[in-house]
C-alpha positions as CSV (number, residue, x, y, z in Angstrom):
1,X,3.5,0.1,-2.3
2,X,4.3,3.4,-2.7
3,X,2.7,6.3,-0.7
4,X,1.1,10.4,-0.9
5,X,1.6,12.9,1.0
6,X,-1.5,13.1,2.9
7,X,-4.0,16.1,3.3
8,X,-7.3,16.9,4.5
9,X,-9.5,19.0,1.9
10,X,-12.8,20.0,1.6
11,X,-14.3,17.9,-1.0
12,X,-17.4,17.1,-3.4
13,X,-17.9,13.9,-5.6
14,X,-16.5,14.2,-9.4
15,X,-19.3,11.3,-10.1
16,X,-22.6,11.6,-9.3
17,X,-24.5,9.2,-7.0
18,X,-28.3,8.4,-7.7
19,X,-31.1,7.4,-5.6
20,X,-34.3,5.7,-7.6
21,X,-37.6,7.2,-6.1
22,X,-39.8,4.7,-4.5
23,X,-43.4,3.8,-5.6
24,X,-45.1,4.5,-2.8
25,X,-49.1,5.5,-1.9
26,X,-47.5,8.0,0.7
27,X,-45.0,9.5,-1.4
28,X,-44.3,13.1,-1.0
29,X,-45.0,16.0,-3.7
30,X,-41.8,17.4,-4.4
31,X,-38.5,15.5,-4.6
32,X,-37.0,18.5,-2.2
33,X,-39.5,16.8,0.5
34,X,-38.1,12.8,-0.5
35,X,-34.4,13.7,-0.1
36,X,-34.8,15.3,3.5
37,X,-36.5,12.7,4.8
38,X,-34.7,9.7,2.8
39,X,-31.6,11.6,3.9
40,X,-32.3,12.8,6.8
41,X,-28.6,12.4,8.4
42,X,-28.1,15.9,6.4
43,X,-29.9,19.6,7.0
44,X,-32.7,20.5,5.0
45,X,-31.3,23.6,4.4
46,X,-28.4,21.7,2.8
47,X,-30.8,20.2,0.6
48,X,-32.2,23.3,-0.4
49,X,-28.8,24.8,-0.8
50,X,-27.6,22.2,-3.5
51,X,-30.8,22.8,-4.9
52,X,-30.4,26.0,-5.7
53,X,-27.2,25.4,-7.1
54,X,-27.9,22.8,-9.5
55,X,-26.4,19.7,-7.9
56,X,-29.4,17.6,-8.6
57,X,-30.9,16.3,-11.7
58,X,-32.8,13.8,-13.8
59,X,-30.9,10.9,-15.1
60,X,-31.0,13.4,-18.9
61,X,-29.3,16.2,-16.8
62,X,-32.6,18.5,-16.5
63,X,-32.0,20.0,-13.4
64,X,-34.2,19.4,-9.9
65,X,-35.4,22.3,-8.2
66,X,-36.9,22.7,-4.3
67,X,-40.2,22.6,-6.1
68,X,-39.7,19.8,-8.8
69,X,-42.6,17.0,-8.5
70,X,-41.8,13.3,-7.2
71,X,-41.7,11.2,-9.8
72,X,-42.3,7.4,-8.6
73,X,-39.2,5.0,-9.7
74,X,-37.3,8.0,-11.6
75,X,-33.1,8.4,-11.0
76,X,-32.1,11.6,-9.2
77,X,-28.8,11.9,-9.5
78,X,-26.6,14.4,-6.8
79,X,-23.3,14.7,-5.4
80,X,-21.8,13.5,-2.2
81,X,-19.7,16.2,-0.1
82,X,-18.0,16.3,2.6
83,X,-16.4,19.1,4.5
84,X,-13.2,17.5,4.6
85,X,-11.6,14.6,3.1
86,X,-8.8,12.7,4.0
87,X,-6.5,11.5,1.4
88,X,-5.6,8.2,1.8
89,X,-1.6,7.9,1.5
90,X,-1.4,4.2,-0.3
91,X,-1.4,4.0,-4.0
92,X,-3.4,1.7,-6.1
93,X,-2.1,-0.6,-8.7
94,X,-3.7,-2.0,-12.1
95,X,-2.6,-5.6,-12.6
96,X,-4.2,-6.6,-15.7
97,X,-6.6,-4.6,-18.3
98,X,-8.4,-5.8,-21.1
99,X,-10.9,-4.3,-23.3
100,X,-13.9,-5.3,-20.9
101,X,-12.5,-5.5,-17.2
102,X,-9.6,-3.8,-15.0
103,X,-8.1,-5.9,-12.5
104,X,-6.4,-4.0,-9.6
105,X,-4.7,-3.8,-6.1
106,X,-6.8,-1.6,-3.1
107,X,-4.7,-0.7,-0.5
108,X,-5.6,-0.8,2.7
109,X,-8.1,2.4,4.1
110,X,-9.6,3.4,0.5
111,X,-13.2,2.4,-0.2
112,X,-14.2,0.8,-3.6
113,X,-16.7,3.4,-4.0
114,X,-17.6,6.5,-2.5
115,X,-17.8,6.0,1.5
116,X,-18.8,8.0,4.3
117,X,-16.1,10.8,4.9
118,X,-14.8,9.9,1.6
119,X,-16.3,11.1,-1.8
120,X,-13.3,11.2,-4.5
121,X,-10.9,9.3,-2.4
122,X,-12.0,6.1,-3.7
123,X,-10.8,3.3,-5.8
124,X,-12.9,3.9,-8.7
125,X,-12.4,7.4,-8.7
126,X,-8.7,7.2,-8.9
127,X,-8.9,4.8,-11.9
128,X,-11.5,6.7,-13.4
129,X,-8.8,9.6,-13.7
130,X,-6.0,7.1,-14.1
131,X,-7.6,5.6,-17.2
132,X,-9.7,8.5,-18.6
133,X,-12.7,5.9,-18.5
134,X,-15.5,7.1,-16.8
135,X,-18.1,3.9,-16.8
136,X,-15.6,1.8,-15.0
137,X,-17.7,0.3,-11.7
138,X,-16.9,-2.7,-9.2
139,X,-17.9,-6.1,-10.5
140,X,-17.8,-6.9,-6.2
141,X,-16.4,-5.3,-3.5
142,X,-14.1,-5.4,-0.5
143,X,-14.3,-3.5,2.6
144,X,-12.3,-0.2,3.0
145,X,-10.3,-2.1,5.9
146,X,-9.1,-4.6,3.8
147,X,-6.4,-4.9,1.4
148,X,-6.0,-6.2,-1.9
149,X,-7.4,-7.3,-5.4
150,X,-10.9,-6.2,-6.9
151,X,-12.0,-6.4,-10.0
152,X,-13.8,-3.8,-12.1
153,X,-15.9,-3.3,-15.4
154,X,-15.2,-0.9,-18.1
155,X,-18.8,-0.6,-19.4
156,X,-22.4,-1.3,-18.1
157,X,-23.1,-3.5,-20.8
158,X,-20.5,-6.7,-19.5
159,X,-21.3,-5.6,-16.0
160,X,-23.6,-8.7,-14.9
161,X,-21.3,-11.1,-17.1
162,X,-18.7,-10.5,-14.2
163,X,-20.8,-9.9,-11.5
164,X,-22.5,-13.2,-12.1
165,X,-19.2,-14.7,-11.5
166,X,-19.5,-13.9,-7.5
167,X,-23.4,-14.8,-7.5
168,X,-22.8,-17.8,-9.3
169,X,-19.5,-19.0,-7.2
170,X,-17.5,-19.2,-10.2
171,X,-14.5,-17.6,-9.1
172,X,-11.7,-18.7,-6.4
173,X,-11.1,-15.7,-4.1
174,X,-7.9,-16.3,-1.6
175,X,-6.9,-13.7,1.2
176,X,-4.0,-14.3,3.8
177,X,-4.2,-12.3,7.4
178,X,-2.1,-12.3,10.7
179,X,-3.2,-13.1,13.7
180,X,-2.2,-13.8,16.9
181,X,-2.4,-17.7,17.9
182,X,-4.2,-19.0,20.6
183,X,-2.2,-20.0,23.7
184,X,-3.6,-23.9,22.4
185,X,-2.0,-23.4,19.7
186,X,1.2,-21.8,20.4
187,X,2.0,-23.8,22.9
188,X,1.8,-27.3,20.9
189,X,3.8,-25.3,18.1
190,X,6.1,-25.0,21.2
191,X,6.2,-28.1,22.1
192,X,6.6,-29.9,18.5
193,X,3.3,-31.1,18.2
194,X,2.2,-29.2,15.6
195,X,1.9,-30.0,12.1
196,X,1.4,-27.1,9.7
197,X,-1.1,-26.3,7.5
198,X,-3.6,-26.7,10.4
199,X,-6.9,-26.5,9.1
200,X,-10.5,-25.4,10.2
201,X,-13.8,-25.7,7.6
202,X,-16.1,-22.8,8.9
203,X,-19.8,-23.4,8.4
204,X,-22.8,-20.9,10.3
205,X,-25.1,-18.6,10.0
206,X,-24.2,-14.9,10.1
207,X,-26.7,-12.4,10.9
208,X,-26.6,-8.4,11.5
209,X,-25.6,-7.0,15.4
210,X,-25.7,-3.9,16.7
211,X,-24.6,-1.8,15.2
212,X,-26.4,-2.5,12.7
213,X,-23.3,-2.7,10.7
214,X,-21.6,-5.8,12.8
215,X,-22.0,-9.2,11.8
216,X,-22.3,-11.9,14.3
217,X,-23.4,-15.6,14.6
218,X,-26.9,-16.8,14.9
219,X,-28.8,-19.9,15.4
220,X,-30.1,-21.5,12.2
221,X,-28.8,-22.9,9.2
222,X,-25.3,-22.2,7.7
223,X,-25.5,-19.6,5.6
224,X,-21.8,-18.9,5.4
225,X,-19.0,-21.2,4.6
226,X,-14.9,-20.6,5.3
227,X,-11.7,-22.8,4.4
228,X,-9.3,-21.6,6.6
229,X,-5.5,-22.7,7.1
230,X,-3.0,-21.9,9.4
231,X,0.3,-21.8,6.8
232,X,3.2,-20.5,8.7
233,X,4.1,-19.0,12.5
234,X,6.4,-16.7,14.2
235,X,6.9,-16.6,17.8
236,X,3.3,-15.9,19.0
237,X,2.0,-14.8,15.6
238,X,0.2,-17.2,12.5
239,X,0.1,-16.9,8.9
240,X,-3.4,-17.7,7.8
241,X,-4.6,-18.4,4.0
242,X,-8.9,-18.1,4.1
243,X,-10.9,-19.2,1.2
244,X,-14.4,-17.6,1.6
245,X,-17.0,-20.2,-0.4
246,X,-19.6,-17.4,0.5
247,X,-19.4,-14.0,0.8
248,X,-21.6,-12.6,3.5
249,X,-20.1,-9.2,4.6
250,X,-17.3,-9.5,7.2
251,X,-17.7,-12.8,7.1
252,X,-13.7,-13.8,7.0
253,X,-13.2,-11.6,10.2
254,X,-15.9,-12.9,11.9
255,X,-15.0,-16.4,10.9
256,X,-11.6,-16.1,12.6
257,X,-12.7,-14.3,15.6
258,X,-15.3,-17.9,16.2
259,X,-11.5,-19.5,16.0
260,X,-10.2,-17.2,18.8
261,X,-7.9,-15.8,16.6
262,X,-9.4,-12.6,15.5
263,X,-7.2,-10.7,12.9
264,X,-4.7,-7.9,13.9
265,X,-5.7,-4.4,13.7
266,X,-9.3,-5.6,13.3
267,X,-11.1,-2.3,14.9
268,X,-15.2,-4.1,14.7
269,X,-13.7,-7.6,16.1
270,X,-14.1,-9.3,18.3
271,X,-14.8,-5.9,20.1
272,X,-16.2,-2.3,18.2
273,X,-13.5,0.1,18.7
274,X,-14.9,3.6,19.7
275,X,-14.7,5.7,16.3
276,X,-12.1,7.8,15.5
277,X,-10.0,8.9,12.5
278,X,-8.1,5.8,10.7
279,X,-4.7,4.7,12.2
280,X,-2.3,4.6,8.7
281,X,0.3,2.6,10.9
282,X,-2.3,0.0,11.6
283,X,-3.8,-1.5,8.7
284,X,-6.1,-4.4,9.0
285,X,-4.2,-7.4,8.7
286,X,-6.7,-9.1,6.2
287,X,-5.5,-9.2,1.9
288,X,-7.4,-10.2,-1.0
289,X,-4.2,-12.2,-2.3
290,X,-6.0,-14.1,-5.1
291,X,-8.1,-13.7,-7.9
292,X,-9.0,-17.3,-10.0
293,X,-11.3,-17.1,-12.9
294,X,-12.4,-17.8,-16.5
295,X,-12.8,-14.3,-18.4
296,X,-17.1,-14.9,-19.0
297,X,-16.4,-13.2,-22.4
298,X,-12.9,-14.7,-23.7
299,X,-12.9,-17.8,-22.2
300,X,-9.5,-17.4,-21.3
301,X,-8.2,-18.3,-17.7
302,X,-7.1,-15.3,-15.2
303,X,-4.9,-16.0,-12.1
304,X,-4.4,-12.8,-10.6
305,X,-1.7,-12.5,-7.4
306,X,-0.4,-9.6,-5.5
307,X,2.1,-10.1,-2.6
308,X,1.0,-11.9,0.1
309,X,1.9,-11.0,4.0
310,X,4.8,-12.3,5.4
311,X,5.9,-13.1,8.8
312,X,9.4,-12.2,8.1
């Protein structure tokens, strides 16, 4: 794909986010008081700074204020900065668009949606801009780590239709990732005892670790389920095409970790890397490859590839 130039900038959100206001007996007075504690990662006096410069308001654009009353299950809207930004030096691609739904490729590093240290540098920001359509939202996601094909709405009104086709399992989602193979494994490829694809079906229960974040496996029943295949290998290294049947989050990369063949780059598994500023030169090894589907509005079929890895 082709690249940016990459620079770090200062940056504030071009879309709003919004947080609904909980019905609760304890509720505070003022919506100043909810969004210092709800958020209490930033300041108060940050709070009361983007207050009083009109960077939060009702869902009809009336403006909040530090004295403004809580309303219980209203929308207040307000915009995500960040002192700096990094750009993220990997284009994005649109494969297919249609009057209801953008199909397109994430590179590696940029978030779907606003992210942590990123606020504009996100996937639906830059199509947003691209496309001069400014209702286009995720009909599912992918992590920032991992590469590949997501698809997108162009309006609220048709956003469940696609969403529903994740909930549902109506779609076929393929991803291929490198890894290296197990010493079992490379030495009967060695040897000539190997017969490729090798394949492993993946059934367990994921639950959260700490962090909080992490996924890992617990006792109980299944509640994720993998098709996994070993498809090609290089010297020490494998070609793998994964199938998730679920989609519990990181539940490919903990799936192949359980195989003892965690996938390259991966900086949560099988052990958290301490955190530190993304590694352009080391991408996750883990692509959304394949999109299957019938459009839920047309009726028409959508098989949706970008180029997969290669051990070449």
């Amino acid at each position: 794909m082709p690249t940016l130039t990459m620079t770090n900038n200062a940056a504030r959100a071009a879309q709003p986010s919004y947080v609904v206001l909980p019905k609760n007996e304890l509720a505070p007075a003022t919506v100043a008081d909810f969004l210092m504690q709800h958020f209490s990662q930033i300041a108060p006096q940050v709070w009361r700074q983007r207050l009083s410069e009109g960077k939060v308001h009702w869902k009809d654009g009336e403006l909040i204020n530090e004295h403004t009353a809580y309303r219980p299950m209203a929308r207040v809207y307000y915009y995500r900065e960040v002192a700096l930004e990094t750009k993220v030096p990997f284009d994005e691609v649109i494969l297919h668009q249609d009057e209801h739904a953008i199909i397109a490729y994430k590179p590696h590093f940029l978030p779907v949606t606003p992210s942590g240290n990123y606020v504009n540098e996100c996937l639906v920001h830059r199509l947003r801009i691209k496309t001069g359509i400014d209702t286009i939202a995720p009909a599912h996601r992918l992590d920032k780590d991992t590469a590949g094909i997501v698809l997108l709405t162009l309006n609220p009104e048709v956003r469940h239709q696609y969403h529903n086709l994740f909930t549902q399992g109506q779609i076929s989602k393929h991803y291929h990732a490198l890894a290296k193979l197990t010493p079992e494994i490379h030495a009967a490829h060695q040897g000539g005892g190997l017969r490729l694809p090798l394949t492993w079906t993946v059934k367990n229960r994921l639950g959260p670790a700490t962090p909080s974040f992490l996924m890992q496996l617990v006792e109980g029943e299944a509640n994720s389920h993998s098709e996994i295949q070993l498809i090609a290998i290089k010297e020490d290294m494998g070609l793998f095409a994964l199938s998730p049947i679920t989609g519990k989050t990181h539940q490919l990369r903990v799936h192949m970790q359980s195989l003892g063949v965690p996938i390259l780059n991966d900086r949560f598994y099988p052990q958290l890397q301490p955190k530190g500023v993304d590694n352009f030169d080391k991408p996750l090894k883990l692509l959304a490859q394949r999109l299957k589907f019938v459009d839920p509005i047309s009726g028409i079929e959508r098989d949706i590839q970008c180029q997969g890895f290669s051990l070449d």
